[in-house]
C-alpha positions as CSV (number, residue, x, y, z in Angstrom):
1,X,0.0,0.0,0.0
2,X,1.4,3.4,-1.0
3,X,1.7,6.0,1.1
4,X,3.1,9.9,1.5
5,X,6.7,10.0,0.9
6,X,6.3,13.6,0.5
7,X,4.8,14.5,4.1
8,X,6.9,11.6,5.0
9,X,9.8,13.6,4.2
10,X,8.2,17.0,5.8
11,X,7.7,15.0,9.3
12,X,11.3,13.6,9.0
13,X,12.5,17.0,9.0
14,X,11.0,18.1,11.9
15,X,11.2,15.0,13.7
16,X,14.6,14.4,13.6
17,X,15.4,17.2,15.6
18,X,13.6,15.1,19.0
19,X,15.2,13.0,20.7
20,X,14.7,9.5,21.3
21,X,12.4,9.0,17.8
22,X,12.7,6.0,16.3
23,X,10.7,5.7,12.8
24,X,9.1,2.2,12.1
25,X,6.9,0.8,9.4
26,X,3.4,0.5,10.2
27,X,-0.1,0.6,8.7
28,X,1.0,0.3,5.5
29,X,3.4,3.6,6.2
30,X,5.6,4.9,8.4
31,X,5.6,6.0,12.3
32,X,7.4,7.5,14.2
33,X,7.8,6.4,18.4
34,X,8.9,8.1,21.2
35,X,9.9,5.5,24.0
36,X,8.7,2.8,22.3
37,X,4.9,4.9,22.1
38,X,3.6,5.9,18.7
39,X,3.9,10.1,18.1
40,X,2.4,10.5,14.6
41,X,3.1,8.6,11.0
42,X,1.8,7.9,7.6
43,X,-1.5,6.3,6.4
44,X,-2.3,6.8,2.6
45,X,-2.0,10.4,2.4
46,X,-2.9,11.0,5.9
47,X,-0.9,12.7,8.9
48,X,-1.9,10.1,11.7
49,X,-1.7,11.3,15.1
50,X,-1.7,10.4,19.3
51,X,-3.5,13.3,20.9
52,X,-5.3,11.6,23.8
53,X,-8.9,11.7,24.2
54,X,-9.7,15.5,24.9
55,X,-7.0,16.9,22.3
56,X,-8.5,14.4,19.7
57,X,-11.6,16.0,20.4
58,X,-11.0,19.3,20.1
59,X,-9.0,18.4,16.4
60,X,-12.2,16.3,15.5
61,X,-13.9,19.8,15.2
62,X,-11.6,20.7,12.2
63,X,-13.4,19.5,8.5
64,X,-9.8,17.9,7.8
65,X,-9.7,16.0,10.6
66,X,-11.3,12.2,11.5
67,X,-10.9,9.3,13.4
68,X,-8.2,6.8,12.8
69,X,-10.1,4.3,11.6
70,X,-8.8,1.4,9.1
71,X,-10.6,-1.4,10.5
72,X,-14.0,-0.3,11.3
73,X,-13.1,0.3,14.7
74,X,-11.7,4.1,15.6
75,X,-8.9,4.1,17.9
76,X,-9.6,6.9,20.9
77,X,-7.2,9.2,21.1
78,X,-6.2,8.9,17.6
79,X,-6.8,11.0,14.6
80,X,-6.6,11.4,10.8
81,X,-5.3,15.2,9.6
82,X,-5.6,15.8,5.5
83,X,-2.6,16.9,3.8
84,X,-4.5,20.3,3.4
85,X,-4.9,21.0,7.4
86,X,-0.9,19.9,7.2
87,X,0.5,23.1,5.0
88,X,3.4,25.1,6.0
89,X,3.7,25.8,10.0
90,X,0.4,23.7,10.8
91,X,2.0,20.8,10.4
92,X,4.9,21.3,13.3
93,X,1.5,22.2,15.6
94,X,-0.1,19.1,15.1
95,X,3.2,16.6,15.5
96,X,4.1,19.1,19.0
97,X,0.8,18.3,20.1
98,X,1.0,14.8,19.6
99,X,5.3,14.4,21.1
100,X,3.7,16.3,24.8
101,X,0.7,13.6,24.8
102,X,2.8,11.2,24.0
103,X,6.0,12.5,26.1
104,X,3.5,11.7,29.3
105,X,3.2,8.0,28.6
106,X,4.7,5.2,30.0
107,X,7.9,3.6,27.7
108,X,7.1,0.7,26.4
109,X,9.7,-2.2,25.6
110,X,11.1,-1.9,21.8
């Protein structure tokens, strides 16, 4: 399944700056983990993202934003940005919101 390589290589850019981000391939793409927890990645041409319940909420109010759902289930927490809501600046705001939500999490064993 293709996916992004474009806003594959936009997210590389700003996420190799953090530390302790790890890319893997996933869904068909590519994410990108923080302690062993999932940040943001690739579906399609789709920004995916970890925002927690209440932040996901609050993004579900864009048009350009939806639930990550590719299995008929949605994940909570989790969200599915356009390409469009991802243009110039917008798209460092949406992978900082995601690195704090997921910065709080446990590590998880790689």
């Amino acid at each position: 399944m293709a996916y992004s390589k474009k806003l594959d290589g936009r997210i590389g850019e700003i996420v190799s700056r953090w530390e302790n981000i790890v890319p893997k391939e996933m869904f068909g793409g590519v994410c990108y983990l923080l302690n062993g927890n999932i940040v943001c990645g690739i579906y399609k041409d789709y920004l995916i993202l970890r925002l927690g319940e209440e932040e996901a909420a609050l993004a579900l109010q864009n048009p350009r934003v939806r639930e990550f759902d590719i299995t008929g289930r949605p994940m909570k927490g989790w969200v599915m940005v356009e390409q469009q809501a991802c243009a110039g600046k917008k798209l460092a705001e949406w992978l900082n919101k995601a690195r704090l939500f997921v910065a709080h999490l446990p590590a998880k064993d790689r």
